[in-house]
DRENDRENTI-418245 format. One line per field, with one value per residue (C-alpha): x, z, y; residue number from 1. Coordinates in steps of 0.001 Angstrom, whole numbers. Example, Ala and Ser with C-alpha at 12.3 -4.5 7.8 and 13.67 -1.06 7.14 Angstrom:
residues 2
c1 <- 12300  13670
c3 <- 7800  7140
c2 <- -4500  -1060
tike <- 1  2
//
This chain:
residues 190
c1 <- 259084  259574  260735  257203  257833  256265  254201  254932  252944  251321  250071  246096  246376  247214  244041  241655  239312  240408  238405  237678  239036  236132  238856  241774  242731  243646  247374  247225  246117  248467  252010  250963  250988  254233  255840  254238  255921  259205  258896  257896  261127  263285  261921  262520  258975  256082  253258  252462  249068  248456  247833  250838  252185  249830  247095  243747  242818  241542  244715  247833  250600  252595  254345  254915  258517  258986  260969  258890  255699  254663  254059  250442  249219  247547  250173  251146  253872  252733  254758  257718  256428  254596  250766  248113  244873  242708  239223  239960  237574  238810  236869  237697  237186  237529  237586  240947  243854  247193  249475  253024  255261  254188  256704  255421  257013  254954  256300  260095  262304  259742  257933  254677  252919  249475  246244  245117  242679  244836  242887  241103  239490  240053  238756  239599  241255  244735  246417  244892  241285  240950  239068  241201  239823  241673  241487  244663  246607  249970  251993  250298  247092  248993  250397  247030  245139  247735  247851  244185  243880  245876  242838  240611  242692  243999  248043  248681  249392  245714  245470  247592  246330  249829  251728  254942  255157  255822  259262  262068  263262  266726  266235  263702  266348  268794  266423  265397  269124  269479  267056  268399  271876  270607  271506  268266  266687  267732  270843  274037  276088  279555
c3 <- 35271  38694  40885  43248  46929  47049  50211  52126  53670  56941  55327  54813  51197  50453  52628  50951  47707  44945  43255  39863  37649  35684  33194  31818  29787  32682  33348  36320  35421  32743  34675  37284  34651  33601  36913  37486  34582  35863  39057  37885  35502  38260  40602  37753  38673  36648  37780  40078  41177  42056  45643  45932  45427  47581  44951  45607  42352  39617  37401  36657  34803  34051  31640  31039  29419  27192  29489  31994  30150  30140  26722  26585  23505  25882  27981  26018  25874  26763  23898  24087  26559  29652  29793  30926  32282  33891  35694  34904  35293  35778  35654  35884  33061  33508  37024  36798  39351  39280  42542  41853  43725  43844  45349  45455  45219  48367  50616  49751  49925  50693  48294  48614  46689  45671  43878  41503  38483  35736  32891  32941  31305  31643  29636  30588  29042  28163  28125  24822  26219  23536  25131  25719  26101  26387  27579  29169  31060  32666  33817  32002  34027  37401  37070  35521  39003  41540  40025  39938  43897  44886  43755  46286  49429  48286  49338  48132  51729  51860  49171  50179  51472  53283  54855  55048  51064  52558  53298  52807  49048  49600  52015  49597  46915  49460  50075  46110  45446  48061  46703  43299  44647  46939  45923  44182  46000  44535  42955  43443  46416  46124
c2 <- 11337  10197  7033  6768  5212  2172  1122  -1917  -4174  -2824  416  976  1922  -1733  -2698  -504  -1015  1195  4044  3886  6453  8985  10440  8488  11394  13835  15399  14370  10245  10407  11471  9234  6136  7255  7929  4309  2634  4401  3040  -739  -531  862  -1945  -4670  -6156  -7369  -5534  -2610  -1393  2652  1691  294  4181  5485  6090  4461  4069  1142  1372  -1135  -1378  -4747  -6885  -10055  -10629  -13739  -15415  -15393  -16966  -21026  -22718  -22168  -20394  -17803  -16937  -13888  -11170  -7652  -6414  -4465  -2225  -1674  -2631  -132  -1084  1779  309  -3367  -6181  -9856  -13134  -16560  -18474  -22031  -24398  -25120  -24005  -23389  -23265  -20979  -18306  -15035  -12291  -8503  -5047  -4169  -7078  -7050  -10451  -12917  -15540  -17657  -20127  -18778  -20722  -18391  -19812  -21019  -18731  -15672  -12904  -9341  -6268  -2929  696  1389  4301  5697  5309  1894  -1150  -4057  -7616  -10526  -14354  -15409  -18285  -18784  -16043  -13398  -14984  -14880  -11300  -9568  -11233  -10304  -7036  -6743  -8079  -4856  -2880  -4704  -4513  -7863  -9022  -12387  -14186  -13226  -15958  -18519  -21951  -23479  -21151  -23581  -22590  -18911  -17695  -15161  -15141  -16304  -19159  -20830  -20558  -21838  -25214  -25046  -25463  -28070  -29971  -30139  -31441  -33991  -37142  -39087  -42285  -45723  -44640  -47169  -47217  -45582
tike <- 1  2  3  4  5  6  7  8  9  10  11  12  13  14  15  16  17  18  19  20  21  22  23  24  25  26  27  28  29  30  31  32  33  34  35  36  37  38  39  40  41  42  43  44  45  46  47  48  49  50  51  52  53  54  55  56  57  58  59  60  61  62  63  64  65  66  67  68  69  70  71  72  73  74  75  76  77  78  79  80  81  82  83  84  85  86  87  88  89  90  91  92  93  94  95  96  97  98  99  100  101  102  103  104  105  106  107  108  109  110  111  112  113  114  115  116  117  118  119  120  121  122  123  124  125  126  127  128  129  130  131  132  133  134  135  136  137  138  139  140  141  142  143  144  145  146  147  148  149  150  151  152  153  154  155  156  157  158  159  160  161  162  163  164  165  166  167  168  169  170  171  172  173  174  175  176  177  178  179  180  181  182  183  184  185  186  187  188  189  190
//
């Protein structure tokens, strides 16, 4: 297995619309989904795209750790692992939208809040060549649509609607943290 190099924002693979993949089962498909999950782990991310190591293809691997999930029923671990999903499809499936940070292995220390549709539905193959289908909201939602936007040329600044909710990682922190020692309006006088 290998660490890939991830591309960064600027380069045309990110830009382009992904191929879709004829056979899951190949050598070649399958050491690149390892060498992918490597490289996601390594990285400590939740999702990662092929284009985003330089392979314009319809594949994705992610996971959504229980911490990081909401308290609706279909926000959803991945499981203990790493999720596959070769030549995914994704749908809204509802009107509702939900506004929340994004960052991205492909644009390094910098955050921005994206509207994404608060539940979807995505079907696709995992790594085994089985059909997966699922309805979900919340994080898992979030990550399985940013993930899926690399695959169409898609960064998520493309998505974003206010551009003062974009910034460098640590200064957002810094003003998040701020924030939360401010003191609150209407409290007593010293």
């Amino acid at each position: 297995m290998a660490i890939l190099k991830i591309a960064r924002m600027g380069h045309p693979v990110l830009l382009t619309r992904a191929s879709p993949i004829e056979d899951p089962s190949t050598p070649e498909i399958r050491r690149l989904i390892a060498d992918m999950v490597d490289t996601l782990l390594d990285a400590d991310g939740a999702g990662l795209a092929a284009p985003q190591v330089h392979a314009p293809l319809r594949l994705f691997v992610f996971r959504c750790r229980p911490e990081r999930l909401t308290d609706s029923p279909e926000d959803v671990p991945t499981g203990p692992g790493v999720q596959v999903l070769i030549n995914p499809e994704v749908e809204p499936a509802g009107e509702e939208v939900d506004i929340a940070w994004e960052g991205c292995l492909s644009i390094p220390g910098l955050r921005g809040a994206v509207p994404r549709p608060a539940r979807v539905r995505y079907r696709g193959l995992d790594l085994e060549g089985n059909r997966i289908e699922r309805a979900v909201t919340g994080f898992h939602a979030r990550v399985v649509q940013h993930e899926f936007d690399h695959l169409d040329g898609i960064l998520y600044p493309m998505r974003m609607d206010d551009f003062a909710l974009f910034g460098f990682t640590e200064e957002i922190a810094r003003a998040a943290h701020a924030a939360a020692q401010a003191p609150k309006a209407g409290g007593r006088d010293g």
